[in-house]
VEXKOLVEX-330407 format. One record per residue (C-alpha): residue number from 1; x, y, z. Coordinates in Angstrom, 1 decimal. Example, Ala and Ser with C-alpha at 12.3 -4.5 7.8 and 13.67 -1.06 7.14 Angstrom:
BEGIN
+-----+--------+--------+--------+
|   n |     px |     py |     pz |
+-----+--------+--------+--------+
|   1 |   12.3 |   -4.5 |    7.8 |
|   2 |   13.7 |   -1.1 |    7.1 |
+-----+--------+--------+--------+
This chain:
BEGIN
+-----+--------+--------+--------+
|   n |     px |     py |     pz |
+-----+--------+--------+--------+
|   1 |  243.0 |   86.7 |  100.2 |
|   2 |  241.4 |   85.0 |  102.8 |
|   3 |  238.4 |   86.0 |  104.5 |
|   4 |  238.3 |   86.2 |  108.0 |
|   5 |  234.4 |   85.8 |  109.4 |
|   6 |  233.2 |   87.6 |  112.0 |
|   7 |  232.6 |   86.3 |  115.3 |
|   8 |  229.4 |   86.7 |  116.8 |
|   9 |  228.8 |   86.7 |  120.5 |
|  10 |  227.6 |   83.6 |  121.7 |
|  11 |  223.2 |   83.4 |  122.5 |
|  12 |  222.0 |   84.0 |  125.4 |
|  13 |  219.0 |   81.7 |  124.8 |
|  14 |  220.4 |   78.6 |  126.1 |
|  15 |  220.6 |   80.3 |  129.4 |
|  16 |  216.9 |   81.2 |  129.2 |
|  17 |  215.9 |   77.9 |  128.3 |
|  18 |  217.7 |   76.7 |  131.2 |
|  19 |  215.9 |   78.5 |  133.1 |
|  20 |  212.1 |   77.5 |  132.0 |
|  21 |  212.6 |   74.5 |  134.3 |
|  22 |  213.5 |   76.0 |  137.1 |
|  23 |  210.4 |   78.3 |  136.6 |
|  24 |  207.9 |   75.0 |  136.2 |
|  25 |  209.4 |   73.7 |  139.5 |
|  26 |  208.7 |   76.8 |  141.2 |
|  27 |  205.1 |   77.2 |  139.9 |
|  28 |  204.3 |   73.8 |  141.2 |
|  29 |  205.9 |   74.4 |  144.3 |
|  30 |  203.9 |   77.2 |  144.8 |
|  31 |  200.6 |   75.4 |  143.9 |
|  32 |  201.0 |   72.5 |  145.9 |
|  33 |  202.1 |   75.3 |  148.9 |
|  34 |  198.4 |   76.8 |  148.2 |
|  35 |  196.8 |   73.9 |  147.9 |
|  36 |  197.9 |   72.5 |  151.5 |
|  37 |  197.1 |   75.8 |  153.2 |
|  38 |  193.8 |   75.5 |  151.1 |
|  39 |  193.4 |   72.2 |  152.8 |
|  40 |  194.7 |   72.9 |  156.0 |
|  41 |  191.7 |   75.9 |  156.3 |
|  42 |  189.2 |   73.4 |  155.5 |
|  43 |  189.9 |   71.1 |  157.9 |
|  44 |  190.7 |   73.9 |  160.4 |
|  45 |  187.8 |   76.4 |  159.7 |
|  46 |  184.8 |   75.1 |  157.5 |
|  47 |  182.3 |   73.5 |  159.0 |
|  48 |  183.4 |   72.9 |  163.2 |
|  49 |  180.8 |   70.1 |  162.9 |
|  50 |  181.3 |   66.3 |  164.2 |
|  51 |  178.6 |   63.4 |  164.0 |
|  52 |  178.8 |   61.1 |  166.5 |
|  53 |  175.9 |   57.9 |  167.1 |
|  54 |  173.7 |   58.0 |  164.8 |
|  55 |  170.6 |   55.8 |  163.5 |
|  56 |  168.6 |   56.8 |  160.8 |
|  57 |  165.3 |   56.1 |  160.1 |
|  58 |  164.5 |   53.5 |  157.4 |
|  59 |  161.9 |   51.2 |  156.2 |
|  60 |  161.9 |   49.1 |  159.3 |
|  61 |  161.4 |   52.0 |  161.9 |
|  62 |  158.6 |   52.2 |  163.9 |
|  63 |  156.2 |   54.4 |  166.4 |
|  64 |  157.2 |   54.4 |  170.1 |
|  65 |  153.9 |   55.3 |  172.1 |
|  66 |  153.3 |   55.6 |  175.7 |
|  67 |  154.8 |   58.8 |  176.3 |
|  68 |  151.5 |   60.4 |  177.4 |
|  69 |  150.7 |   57.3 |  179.8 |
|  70 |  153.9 |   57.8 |  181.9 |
|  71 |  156.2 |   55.6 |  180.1 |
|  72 |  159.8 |   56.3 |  180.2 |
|  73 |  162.1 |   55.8 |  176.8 |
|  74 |  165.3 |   55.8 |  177.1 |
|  75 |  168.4 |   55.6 |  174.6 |
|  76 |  171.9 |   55.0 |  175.1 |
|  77 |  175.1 |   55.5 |  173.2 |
|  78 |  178.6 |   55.3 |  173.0 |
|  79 |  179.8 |   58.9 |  171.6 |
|  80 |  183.2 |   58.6 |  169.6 |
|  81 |  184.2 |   62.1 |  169.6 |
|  82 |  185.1 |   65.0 |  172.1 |
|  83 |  182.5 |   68.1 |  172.7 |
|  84 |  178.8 |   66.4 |  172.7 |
|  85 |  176.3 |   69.3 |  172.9 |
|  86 |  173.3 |   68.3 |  171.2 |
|  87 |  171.1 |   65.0 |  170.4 |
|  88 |  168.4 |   65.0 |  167.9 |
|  89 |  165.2 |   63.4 |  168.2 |
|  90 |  162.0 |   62.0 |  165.6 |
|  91 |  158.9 |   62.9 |  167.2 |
|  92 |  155.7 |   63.2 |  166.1 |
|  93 |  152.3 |   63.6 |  167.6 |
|  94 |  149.2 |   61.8 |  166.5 |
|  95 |  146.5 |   63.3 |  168.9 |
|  96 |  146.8 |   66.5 |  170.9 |
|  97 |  150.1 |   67.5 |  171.5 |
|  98 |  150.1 |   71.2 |  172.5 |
|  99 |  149.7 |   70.1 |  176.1 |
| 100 |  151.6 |   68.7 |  178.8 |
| 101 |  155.7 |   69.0 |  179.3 |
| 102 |  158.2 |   66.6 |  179.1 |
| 103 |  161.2 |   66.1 |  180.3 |
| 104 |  164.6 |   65.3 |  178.5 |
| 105 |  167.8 |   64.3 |  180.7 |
| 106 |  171.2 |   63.0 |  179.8 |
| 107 |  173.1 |   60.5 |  181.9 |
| 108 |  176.8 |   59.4 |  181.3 |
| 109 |  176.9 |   55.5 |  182.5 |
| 110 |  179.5 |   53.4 |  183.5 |
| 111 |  178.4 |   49.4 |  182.2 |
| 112 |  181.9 |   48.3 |  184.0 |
| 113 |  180.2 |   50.0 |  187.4 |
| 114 |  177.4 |   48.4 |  187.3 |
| 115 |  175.5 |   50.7 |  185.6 |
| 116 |  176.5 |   53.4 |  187.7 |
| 117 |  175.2 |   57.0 |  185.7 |
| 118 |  175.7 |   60.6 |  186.2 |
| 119 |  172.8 |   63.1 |  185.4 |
| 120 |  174.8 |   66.0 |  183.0 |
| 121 |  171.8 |   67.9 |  182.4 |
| 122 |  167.9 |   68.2 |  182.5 |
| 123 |  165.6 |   70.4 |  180.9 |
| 124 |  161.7 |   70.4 |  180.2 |
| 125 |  160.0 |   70.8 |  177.1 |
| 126 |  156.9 |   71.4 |  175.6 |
| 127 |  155.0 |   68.5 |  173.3 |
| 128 |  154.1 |   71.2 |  171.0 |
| 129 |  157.8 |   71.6 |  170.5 |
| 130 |  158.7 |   68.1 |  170.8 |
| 131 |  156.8 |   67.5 |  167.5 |
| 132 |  156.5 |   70.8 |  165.9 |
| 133 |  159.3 |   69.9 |  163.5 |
| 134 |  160.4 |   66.7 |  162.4 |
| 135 |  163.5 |   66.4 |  164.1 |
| 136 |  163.6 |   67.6 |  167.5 |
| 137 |  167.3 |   69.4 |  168.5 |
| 138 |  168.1 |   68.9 |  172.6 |
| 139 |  170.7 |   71.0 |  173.7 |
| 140 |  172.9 |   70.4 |  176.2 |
| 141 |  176.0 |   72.4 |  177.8 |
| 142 |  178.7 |   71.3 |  176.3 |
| 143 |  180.4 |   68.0 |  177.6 |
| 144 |  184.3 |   68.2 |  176.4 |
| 145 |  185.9 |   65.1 |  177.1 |
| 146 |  182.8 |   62.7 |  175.3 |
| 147 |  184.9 |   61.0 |  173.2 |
| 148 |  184.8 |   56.8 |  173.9 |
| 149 |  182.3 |   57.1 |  177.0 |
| 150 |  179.0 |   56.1 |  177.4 |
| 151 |  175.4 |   57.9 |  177.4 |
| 152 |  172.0 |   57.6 |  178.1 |
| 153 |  169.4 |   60.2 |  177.4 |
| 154 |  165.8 |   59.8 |  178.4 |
| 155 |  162.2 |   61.2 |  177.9 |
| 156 |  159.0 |   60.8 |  180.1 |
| 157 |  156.2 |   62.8 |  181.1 |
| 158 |  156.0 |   63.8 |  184.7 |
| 159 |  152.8 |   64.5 |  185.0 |
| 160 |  151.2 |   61.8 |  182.6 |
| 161 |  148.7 |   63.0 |  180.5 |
| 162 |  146.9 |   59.9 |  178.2 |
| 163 |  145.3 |   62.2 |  176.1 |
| 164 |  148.3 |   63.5 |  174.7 |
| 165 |  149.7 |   61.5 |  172.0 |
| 166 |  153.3 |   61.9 |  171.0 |
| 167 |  155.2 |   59.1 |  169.7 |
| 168 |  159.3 |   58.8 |  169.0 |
| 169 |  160.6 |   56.8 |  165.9 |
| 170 |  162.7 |   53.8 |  166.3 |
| 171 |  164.5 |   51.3 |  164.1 |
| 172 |  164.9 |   47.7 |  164.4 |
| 173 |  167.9 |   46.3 |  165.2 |
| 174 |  171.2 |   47.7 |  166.4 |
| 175 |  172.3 |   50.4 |  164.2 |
| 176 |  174.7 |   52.4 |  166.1 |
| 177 |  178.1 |   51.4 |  168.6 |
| 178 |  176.8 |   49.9 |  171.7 |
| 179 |  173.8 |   51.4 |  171.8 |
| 180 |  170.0 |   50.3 |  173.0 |
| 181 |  166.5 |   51.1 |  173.2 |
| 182 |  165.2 |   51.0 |  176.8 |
| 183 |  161.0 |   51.2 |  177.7 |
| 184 |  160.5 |   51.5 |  180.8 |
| 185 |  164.4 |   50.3 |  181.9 |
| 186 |  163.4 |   47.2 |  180.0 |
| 187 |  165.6 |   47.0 |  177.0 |
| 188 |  164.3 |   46.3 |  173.3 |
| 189 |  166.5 |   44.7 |  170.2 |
| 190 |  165.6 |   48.3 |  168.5 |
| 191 |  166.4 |   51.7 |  168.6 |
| 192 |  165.7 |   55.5 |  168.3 |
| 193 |  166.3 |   57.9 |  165.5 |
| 194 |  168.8 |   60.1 |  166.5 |
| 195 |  171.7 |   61.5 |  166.0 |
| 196 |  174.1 |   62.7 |  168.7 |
| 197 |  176.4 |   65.8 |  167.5 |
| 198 |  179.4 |   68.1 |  168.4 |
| 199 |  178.5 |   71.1 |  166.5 |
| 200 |  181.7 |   73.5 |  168.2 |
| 201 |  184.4 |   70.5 |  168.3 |
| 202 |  188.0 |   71.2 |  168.8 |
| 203 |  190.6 |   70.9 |  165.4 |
| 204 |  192.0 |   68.0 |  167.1 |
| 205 |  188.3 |   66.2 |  167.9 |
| 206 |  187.5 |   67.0 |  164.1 |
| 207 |  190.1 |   65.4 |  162.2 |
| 208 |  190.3 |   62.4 |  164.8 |
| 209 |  186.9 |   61.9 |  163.8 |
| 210 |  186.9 |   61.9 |  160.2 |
| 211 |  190.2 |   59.8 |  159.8 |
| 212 |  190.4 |   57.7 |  163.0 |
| 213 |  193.3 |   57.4 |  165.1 |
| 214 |  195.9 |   55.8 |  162.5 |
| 215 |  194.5 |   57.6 |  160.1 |
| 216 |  195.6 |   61.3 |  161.5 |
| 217 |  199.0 |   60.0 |  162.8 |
| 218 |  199.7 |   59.8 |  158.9 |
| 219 |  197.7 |   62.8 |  157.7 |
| 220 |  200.1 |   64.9 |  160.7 |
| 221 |  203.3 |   62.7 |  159.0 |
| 222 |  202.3 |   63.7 |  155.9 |
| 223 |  201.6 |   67.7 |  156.8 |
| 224 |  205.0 |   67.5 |  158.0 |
| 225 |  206.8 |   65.9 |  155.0 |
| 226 |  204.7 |   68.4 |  152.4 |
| 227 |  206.0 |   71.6 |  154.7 |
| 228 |  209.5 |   70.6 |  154.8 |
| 229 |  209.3 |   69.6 |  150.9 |
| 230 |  207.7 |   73.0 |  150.2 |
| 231 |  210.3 |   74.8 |  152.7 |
| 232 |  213.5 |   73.0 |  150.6 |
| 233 |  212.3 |   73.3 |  147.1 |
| 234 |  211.4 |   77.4 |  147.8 |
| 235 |  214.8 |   77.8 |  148.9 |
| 236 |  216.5 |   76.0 |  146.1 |
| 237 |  214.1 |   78.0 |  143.8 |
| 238 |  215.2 |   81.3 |  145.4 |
| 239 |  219.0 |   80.3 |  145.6 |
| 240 |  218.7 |   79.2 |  142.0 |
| 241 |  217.0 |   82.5 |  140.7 |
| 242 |  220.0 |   84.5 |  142.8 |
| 243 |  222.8 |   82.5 |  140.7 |
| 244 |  221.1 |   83.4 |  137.9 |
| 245 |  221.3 |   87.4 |  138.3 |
| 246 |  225.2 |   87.1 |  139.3 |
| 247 |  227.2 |   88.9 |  137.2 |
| 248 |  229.5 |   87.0 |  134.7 |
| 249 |  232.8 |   88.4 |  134.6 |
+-----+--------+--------+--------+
C-alpha cells in the first residue's frame, strides 16, 4: 500500500524576504529625504550671516596715527555679496581717548567715472567707543544691491584734537579684492583691519557667496535631481507596498 504524503501549503517566507529590500530602499530614501531638508534649513535658516572684504591682522600690521591731528584714513573695497550693513574696525587708543568725536562715512565709488563716489551714510562717534573694544562695529542702513561694486569708508576728526591719541591697525600689502589704504587721499601699498559684513543677507546672496556663481548653478541642478529622485523612488515604494497587500485569488 502506498503512502500518499501530505501536501503542505507552500511558505510564505519567500514573500517576506522579498520584501526586506524593498524596505532597505525605502529607509534610505527616507534618510537621504531628511537629510536634504536637513541641509536645505541650514543653508536657508542658520546663521543669515555673509563676509565680504576682509583683512585680518597679522604679524606685519601696523599702527595708523594722526587721527587726533586731522588726518583723514580712508579704506576702500570691492564688496562681493548683496546686503552690506556693517564694517568692522581695529582701533586702539594710546593716550586720552575719551574725548573728541569722530566721524565715520561710507562712499560707493565708481574707478571707471573717474572716481566719482556717492556718500550712503554718516554718523559720529565717540573715541571712547572707537577703542573701547577691540574691534569696532559701524553700522550702516542696509545697502541691498552691494554685491560686485565698490566702497570707500573713511574716518577723521572734525574738530582735531592732538591730544587724543587713537590709532587704526593696518596690514602690509594688499590683502583683500581691490582694495587700498588711503592717508590723507594719498594711497599707501597697505591696508586696514576690517572686515566688511552682511549680517541679514537674502537666501540667494548667501549661497552665491559660499559656492560662487558656478558653484550654486550645480548645487540648484543637484537640489533638483535629489527631489525628483526622492519624489520617484517614494512612489515606487508606496506602489510596491500596495501590490503587496493585494489579495491573491
Amino acid at each position: 500500500m502506498r503512502t500518499v504524503r501530505k501536501q503542505e501549503p507552500p511558505s510564505v517566507a519567500p514573500a517576506r524576504h522579498a520584501r526586506a529590500p524593498g524596505r532597505w530602499t525605502g529607509a534610505a530614501l527616507v534618510a537621504a529625504m531628511i537629510a536634504t531638508l536637513a541641509t536645505e534649513t541650514y543653508l536657508i535658516v542658520v546663521d543669515r550671516t555673509v563676509s565680504g572684504a576682509r583683512v585680518p591682522k597679522t604679524d606685519q600690521s601696523f599702527l595708523v596715527n594722526g587721527l587726533g591731528q586731522g588726518v583723514r584714513i580712508s579704506q576702500t573695497f570691492l564688496m562681493r555679496a548683496g546686503g552690506l550693513d556693517e564694517v568692522r574696525l581695529s582701533a586702539v587708543a594710546q593716550d586720552e581717548a575719551g574725548a573728541g568725536n569722530l566721524a565715520v562715512a561710507l562712499y560707493e565709488v565708481w574707478k571707471d567715472r573717474d572716481g566719482a563716489e556717492r556718500l550712503l551714510f554718516r554718523d559720529r562717534v565717540t573715541a571712547g567707543a572707537l577703542t573701547r573694544y577691540p574691534t569696532f562695529r559701524f553700522a550702516v542702513p542696509r545697502v541691498d544691491d552691494t554685491a560686485d561694486r565698490s566702497f570707500r569708508i573713511d574716518i577723521w576728526m572734525p574738530e582735531p584734537r592732538p591730544e587724543v591719541g587713537i590709532s587704526l591697525w593696518a596690514t602690509d600689502g594688499r590683502s583683500s579684492e581691490d582694495g587700498s589704504l588711503f592717508i590723507n587721499g594719498q594711497s599707501a601699498y597697505a591696508e586696514l583691519v576690517f572686515e566688511t559684513r552682511a549680517t541679514r543677507a537674502t537666501v540667494w546672496a548667501r549661497l552665491r557667496n559660499r559656492f560662487g556663481g558656478a558653484g550654486l548653478t550645480l548645487l540648484l541642478l543637484l537640489s533638483v535631481g535629489a527631489h525628483a529622485a526622492l519624489f520617484v523612488g517614494l512612489r515606487a515604494i508606496a506602489a510596491g507596498g500596495h501590490a503587496f497587500t493585494e489579495p491573491r485569488e
